[in-house]
C-alpha positions as CSV (number, residue, x, y, z in Angstrom):
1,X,-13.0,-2.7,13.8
2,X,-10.2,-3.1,11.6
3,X,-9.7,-1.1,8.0
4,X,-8.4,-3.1,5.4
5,X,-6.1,-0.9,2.3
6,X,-3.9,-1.9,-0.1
7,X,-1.3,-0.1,-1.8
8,X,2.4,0.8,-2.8
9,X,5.9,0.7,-1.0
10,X,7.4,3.8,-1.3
11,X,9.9,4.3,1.1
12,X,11.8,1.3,2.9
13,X,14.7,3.3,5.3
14,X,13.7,2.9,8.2
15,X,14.0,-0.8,10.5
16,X,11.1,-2.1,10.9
17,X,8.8,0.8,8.9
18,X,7.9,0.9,5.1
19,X,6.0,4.0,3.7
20,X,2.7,2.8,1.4
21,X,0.9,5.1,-0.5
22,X,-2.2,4.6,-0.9
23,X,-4.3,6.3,-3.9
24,X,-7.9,6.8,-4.0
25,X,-10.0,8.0,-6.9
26,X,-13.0,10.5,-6.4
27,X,-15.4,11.3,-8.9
28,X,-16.5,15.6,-8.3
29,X,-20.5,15.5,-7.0
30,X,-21.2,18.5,-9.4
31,X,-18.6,18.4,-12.3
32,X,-17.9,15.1,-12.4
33,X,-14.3,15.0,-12.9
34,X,-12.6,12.4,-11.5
35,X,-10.0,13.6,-8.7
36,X,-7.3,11.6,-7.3
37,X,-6.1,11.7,-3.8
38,X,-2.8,10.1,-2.6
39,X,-2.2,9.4,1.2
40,X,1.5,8.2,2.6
41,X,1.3,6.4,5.2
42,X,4.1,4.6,7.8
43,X,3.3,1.0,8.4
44,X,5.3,-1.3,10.9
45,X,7.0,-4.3,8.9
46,X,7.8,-7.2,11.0
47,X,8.9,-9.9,8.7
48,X,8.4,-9.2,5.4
49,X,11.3,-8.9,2.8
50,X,9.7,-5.9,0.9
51,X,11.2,-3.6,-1.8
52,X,10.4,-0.1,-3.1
53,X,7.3,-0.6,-5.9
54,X,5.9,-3.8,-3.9
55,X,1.9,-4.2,-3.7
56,X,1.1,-4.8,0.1
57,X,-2.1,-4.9,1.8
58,X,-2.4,-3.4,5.2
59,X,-4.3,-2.9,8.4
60,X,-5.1,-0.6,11.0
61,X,-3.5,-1.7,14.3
62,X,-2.6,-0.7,17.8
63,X,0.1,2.3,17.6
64,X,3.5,1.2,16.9
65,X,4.7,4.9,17.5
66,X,3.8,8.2,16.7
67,X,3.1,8.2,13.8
68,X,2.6,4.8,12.9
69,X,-0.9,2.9,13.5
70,X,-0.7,-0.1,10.3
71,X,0.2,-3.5,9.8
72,X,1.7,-5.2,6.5
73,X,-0.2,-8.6,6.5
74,X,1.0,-10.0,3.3
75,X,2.8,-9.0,0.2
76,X,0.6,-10.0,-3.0
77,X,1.5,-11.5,-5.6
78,X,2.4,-9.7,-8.9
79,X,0.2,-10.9,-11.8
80,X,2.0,-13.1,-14.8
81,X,0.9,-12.6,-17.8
82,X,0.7,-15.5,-19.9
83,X,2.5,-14.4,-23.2
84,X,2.0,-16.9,-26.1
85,X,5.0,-16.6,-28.1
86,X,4.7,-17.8,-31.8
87,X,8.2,-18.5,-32.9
């Protein structure tokens, strides 16, 4: 069964490899502050054009190498704001 994430390009120096962190948030069971975990993790990057700060979602795959065990599927989209400009 494939797992699903999305997150953040952090690294792009490698080939065909991109770093994506992925961040979780955690509330505490007993004092209830909200913790947040970050996980880096290498993903294989066949054909995407992808730059550092890029949203990408990902999937668990068949090992690429060592280390690596994700796919980028797509890149998505940045949200536009609609500004309304009174002039």
């Amino acid at each position: 069964m494939n797992k699903i994430f999305s997150g953040t390009v952090v690294s792009k120096k490698d080939l065909k490899t991109v770093k994506v962190e992925l961040i979780s948030h955690k509330s505490h069971p007993k004092y209830k502050k909200v913790i947040k975990k970050e996980k880096r993790l290498q993903v294989h990057n066949e054909n995407f054009a992808l730059k550092v700060g890029d949203k990408v979602i990902i999937k668990s795959s068949r090992l690429y190498s060592k280390n690596k065990a994700f796919l980028v599927i797509k890149k998505e989209e940045a949200k536009k704001r609609l500004l309304n400009q009174e002039e």
